[in-house]
C-alpha positions as CSV (number, residue, x, y, z in Angstrom):
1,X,-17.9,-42.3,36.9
2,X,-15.5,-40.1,38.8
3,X,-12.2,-41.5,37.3
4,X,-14.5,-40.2,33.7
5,X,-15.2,-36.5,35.3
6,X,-11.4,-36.1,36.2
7,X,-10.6,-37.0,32.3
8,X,-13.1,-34.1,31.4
9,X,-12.2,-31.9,33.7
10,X,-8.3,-32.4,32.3
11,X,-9.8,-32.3,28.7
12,X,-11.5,-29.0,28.8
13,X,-8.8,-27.4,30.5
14,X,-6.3,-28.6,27.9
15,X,-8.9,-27.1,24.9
16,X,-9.4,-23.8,26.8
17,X,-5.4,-23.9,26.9
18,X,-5.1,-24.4,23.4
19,X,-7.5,-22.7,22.3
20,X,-9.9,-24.8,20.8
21,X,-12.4,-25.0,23.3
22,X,-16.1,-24.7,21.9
23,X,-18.7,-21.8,23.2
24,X,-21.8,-22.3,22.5
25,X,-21.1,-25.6,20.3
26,X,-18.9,-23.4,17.7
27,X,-15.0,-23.6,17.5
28,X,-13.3,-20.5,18.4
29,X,-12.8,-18.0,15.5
30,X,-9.0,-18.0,14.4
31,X,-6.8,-14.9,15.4
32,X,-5.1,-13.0,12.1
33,X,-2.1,-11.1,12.8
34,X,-1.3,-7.7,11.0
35,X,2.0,-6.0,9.8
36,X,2.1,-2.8,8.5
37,X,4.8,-1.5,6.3
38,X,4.7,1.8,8.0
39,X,2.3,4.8,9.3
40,X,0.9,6.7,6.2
41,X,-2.6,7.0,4.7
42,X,-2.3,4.2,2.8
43,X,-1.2,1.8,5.6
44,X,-4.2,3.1,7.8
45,X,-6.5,2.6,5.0
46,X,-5.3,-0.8,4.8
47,X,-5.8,-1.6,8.2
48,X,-9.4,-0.1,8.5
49,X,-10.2,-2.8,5.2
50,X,-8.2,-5.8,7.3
51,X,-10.5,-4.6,10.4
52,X,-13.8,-4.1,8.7
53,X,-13.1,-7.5,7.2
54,X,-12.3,-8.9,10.6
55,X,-15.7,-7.8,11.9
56,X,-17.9,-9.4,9.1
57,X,-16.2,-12.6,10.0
58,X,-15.7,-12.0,13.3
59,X,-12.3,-12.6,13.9
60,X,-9.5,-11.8,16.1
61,X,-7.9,-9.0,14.4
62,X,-3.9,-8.2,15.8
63,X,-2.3,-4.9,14.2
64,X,1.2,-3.9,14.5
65,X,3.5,-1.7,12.4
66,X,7.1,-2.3,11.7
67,X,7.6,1.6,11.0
68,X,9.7,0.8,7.4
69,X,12.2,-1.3,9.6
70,X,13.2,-4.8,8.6
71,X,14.3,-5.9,11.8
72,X,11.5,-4.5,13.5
73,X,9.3,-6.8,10.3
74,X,11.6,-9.8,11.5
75,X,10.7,-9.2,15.6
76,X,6.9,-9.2,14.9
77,X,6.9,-12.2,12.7
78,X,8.5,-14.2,15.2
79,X,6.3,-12.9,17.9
80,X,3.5,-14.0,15.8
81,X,4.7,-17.0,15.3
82,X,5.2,-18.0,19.1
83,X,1.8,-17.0,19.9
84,X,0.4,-19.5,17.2
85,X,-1.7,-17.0,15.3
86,X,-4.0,-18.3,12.3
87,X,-2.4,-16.4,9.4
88,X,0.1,-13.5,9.0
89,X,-0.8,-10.8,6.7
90,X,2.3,-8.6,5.5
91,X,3.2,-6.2,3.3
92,X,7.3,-7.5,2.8
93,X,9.6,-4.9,3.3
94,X,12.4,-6.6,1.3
95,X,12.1,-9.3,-1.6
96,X,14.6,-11.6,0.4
97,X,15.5,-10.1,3.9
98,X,11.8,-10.7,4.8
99,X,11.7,-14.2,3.6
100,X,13.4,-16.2,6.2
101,X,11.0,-15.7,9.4
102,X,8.1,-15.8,6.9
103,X,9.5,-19.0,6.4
104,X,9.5,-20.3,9.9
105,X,6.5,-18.6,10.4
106,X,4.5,-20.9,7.4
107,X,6.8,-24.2,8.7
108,X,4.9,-24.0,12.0
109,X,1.4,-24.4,10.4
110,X,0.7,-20.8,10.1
111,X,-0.6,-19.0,6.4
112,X,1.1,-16.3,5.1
113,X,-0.7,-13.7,2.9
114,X,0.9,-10.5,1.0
115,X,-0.3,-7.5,0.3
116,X,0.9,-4.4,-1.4
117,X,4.7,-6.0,-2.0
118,X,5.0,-9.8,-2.5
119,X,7.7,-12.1,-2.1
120,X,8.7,-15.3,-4.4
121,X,8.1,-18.0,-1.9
122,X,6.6,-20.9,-2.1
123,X,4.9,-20.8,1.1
124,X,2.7,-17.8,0.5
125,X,-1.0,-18.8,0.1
126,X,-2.2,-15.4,-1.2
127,X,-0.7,-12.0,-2.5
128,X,-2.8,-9.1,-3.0
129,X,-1.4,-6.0,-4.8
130,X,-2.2,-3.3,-7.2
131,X,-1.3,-3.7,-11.0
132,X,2.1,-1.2,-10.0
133,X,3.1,-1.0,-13.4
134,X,-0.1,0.6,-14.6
135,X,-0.2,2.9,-11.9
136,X,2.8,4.5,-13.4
137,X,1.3,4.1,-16.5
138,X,-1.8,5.4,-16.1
139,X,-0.4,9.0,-14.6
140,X,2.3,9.1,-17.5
141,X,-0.5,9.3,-19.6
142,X,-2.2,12.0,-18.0
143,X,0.9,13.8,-18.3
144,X,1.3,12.9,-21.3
145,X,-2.2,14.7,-22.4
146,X,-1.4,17.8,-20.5
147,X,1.8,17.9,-22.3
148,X,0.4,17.9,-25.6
149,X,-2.5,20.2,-24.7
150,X,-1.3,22.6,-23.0
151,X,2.4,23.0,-23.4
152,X,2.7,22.3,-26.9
153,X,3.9,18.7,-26.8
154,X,7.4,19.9,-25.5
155,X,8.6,19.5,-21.5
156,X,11.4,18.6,-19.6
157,X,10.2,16.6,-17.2
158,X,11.8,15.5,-13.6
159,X,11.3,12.3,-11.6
160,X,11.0,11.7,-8.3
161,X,10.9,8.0,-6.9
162,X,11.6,5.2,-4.4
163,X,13.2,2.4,-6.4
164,X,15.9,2.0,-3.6
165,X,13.4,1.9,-1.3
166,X,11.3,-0.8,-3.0
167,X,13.2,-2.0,-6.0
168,X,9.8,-3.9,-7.2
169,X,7.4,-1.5,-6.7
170,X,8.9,2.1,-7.3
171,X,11.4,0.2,-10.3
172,X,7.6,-0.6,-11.8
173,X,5.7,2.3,-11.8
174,X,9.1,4.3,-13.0
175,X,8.4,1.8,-15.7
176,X,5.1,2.6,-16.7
177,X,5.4,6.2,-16.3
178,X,8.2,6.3,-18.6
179,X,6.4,3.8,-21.6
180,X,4.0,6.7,-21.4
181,X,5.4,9.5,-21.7
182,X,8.7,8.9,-23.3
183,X,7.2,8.2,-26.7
184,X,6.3,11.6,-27.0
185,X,9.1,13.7,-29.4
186,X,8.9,16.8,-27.4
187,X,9.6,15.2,-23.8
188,X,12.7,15.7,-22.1
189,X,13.6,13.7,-18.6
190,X,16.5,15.7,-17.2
191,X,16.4,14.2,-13.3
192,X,15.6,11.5,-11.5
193,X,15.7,10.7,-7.8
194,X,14.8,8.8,-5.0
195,X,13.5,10.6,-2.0
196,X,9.7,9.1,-1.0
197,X,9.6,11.1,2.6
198,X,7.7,14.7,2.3
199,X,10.2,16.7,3.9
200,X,12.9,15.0,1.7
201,X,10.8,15.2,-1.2
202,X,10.1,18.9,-0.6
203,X,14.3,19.7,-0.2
204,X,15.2,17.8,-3.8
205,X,12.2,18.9,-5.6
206,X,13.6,22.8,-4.5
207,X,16.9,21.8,-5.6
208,X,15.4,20.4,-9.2
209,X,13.3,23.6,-9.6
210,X,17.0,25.1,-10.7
211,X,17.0,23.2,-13.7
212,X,13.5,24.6,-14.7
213,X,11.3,21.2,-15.4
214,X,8.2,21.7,-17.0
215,X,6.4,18.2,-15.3
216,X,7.3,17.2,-12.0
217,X,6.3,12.9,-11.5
218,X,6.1,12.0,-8.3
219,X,5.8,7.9,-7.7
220,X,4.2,7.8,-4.0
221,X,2.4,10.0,-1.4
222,X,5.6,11.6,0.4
223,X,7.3,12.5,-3.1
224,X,4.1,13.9,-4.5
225,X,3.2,16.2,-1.4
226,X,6.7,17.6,-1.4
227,X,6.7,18.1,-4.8
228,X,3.8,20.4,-4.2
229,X,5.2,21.8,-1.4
230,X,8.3,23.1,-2.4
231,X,6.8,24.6,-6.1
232,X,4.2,26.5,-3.9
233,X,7.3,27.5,-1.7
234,X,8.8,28.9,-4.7
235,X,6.3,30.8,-6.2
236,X,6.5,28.4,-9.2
237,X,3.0,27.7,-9.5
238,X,1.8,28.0,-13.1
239,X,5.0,27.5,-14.3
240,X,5.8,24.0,-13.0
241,X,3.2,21.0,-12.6
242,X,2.6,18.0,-10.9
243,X,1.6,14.3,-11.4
244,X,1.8,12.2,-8.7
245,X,0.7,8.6,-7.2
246,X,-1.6,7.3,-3.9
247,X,-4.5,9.2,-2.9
248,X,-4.9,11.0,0.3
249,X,-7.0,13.9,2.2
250,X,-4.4,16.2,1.4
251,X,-3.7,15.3,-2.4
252,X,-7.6,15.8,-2.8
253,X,-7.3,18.9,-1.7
254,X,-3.9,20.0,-3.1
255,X,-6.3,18.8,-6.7
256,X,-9.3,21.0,-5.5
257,X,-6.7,24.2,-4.9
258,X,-7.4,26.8,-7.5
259,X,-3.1,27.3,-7.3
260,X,-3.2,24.4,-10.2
261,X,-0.4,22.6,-9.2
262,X,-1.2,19.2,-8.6
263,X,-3.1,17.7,-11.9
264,X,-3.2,14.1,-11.2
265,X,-2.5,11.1,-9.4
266,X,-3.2,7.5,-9.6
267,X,-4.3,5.5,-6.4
268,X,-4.2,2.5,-5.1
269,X,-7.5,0.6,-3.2
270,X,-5.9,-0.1,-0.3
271,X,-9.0,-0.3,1.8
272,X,-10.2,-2.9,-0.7
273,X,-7.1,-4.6,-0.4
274,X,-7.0,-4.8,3.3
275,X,-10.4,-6.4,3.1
276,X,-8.7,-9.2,0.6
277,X,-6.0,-9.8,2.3
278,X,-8.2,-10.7,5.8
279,X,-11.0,-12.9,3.4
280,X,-8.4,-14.4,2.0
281,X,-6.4,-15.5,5.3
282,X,-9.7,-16.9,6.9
283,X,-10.2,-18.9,4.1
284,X,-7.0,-20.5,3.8
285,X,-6.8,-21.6,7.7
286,X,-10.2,-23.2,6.7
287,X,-8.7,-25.1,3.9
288,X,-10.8,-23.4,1.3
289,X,-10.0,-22.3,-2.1
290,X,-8.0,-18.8,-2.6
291,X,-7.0,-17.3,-5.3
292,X,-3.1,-17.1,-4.8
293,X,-2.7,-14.1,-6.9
294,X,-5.2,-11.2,-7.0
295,X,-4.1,-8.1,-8.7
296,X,-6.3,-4.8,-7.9
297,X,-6.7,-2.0,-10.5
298,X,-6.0,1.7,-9.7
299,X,-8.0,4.8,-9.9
300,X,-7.2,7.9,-11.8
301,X,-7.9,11.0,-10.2
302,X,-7.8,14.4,-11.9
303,X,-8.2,17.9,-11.3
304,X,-10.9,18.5,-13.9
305,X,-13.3,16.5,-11.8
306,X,-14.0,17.9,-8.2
307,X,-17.3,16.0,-7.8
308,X,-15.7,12.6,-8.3
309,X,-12.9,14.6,-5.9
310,X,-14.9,15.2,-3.2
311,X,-17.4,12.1,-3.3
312,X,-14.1,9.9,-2.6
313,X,-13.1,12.3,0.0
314,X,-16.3,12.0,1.6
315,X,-15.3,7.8,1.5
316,X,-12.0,8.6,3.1
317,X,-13.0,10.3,5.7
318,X,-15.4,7.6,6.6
319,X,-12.8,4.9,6.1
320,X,-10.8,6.5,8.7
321,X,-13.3,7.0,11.4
């Protein structure tokens, strides 16, 4: 009887080391590690899905952002692969730079889910993204309606991106904006560059406004607010307008200005898709069926409804509490 109390004795300390010892006859929940692409809106939206997620299920939740650094990606894949977490959740800064330690990470048992950008690997049990291509699309043709409407179906039109950022994703909604609006006679694309941070954004867009576009496309959150920025700068407001992509406070309220600059963007759901991303995890580390790829439509928001403006405000700001 003793020699079978030292055994259990050595067994529960061994579970409780491992951490698979049972409270209250239940197996500890699994822990899901986080990595976010870098600090914006939409990043913190996604978290504030991943954690609402993580408390319906009640699971370990473990958040940290790379800050648009690959190596820094690279570093906290491989620190959450030595602590043996349940399932990585990333949003892959680069289609093959990020794929090694993912890699590594999925050979030591642990399941890797996308969101936002995916990767073509083998190993990934889940991606979760937004339909990028009709993002693009979608705000082309708003622009393309403004176009015709009010400036006579003619405009030379500048673009302002992040395709060398994120070949995939900015090369796809450059894409869709263009299938658009290019079919239209009168349109004119004189520019296109890639600058995606606001400050950035705010400089070229001030250098562009020499060449007197019309239309002014932005293809994320940074390009469209400096886009914004530097036409208001320039007293250009009513002469040059913008479409843009992603939704944020400010964007709502750059739409609800009476300085009608901003017309239209197209956003992304990326509380919804933080939410998918953490459902989808805790179901693979249970072994149960996923659907590997889930692609999330986007929402078109416009100027010419401040109700529906302000209702989703009102959701943001609770999202971010």
């Amino acid at each position: 009887m003793q020699r079978w109390t030292k055994c259990a004795a050595c067994l529960a300390t061994i579970l409780a080391l491992t951490g698979c010892e049972k409270k209250d006859g239940k197996p500890d929940q699994p822990t899901v590690a986080a990595i976010l692409m870098q600090q914006d809106q939409f990043f913190r939206l996604n978290e504030n899905g991943m954690q609402a997620a993580a408390t319906d299920l009640k699971i370990d939740l473990k958040a940290q952002n790379a800050g648009g650094a690959i190596d820094k990606e690279i570093t906290l894949t491989e620190s959450f692969t030595a602590q043996k977490v349940g399932a990585i959740l990333v949003s892959p800064l680069s289609a093959q730079g990020s794929i090694p330690a993912l890699r590594r990470a999925a050979s030591a048992g642990i399941k890797i889910v996308t969101y936002n950008n995916s990767i073509n690997a083998d190993f990934v049990g889940a991606a979760i993204a937004s339909d990028q291509v009709a993002l693009g699309a979608a705000t082309g043709q708003a622009a393309r309606d403004f176009i015709e409407k009010k400036l006579g179906g003619k405009a030379k039109v500048a673009i302002i991106g992040f395709t060398s950022q994120l070949p995939e994703q900015g090369g796809a909604r450059v894409r869709g904006f263009k299938q658009a609006i290019q079919s239209l006679p009168g349109v004119q694309i004189i520019a296109e560059q890639d600058t995606w941070e606001a400050p950035q954004a705010a400089t070229a867009v001030t250098e562009l406004l020499t060449k007197s576009p019309d239309i002014i496309w932005a293809a994320n959150e940074g390009g469209t607010v400096g886009a914004v920025t530097a036409i208001k700068n320039a007293g250009k407001a009513g002469k040059c307008f913008v479409f843009g992509t992603d939704i944020t406070n400010q964007l709502i309220d750059f739409l609800l200005a009476p300085d009608d600059i901003l017309q239209a963007v197209t956003a992304q759901k990326p509380f919804e898709m933080g939410k998918a991303a953490v459902t989808s995890a805790v179901r693979l580390i249970h072994n149960e069926p996923v659907e590997k790829t889930q692609v999330l439509p986007g929402m078109l928001f416009t100027r010419e409804k401040p109700d529906e403006l302000r209702a989703y405000q009102q959701q943001l700001q609770q999202a971010a509490r």
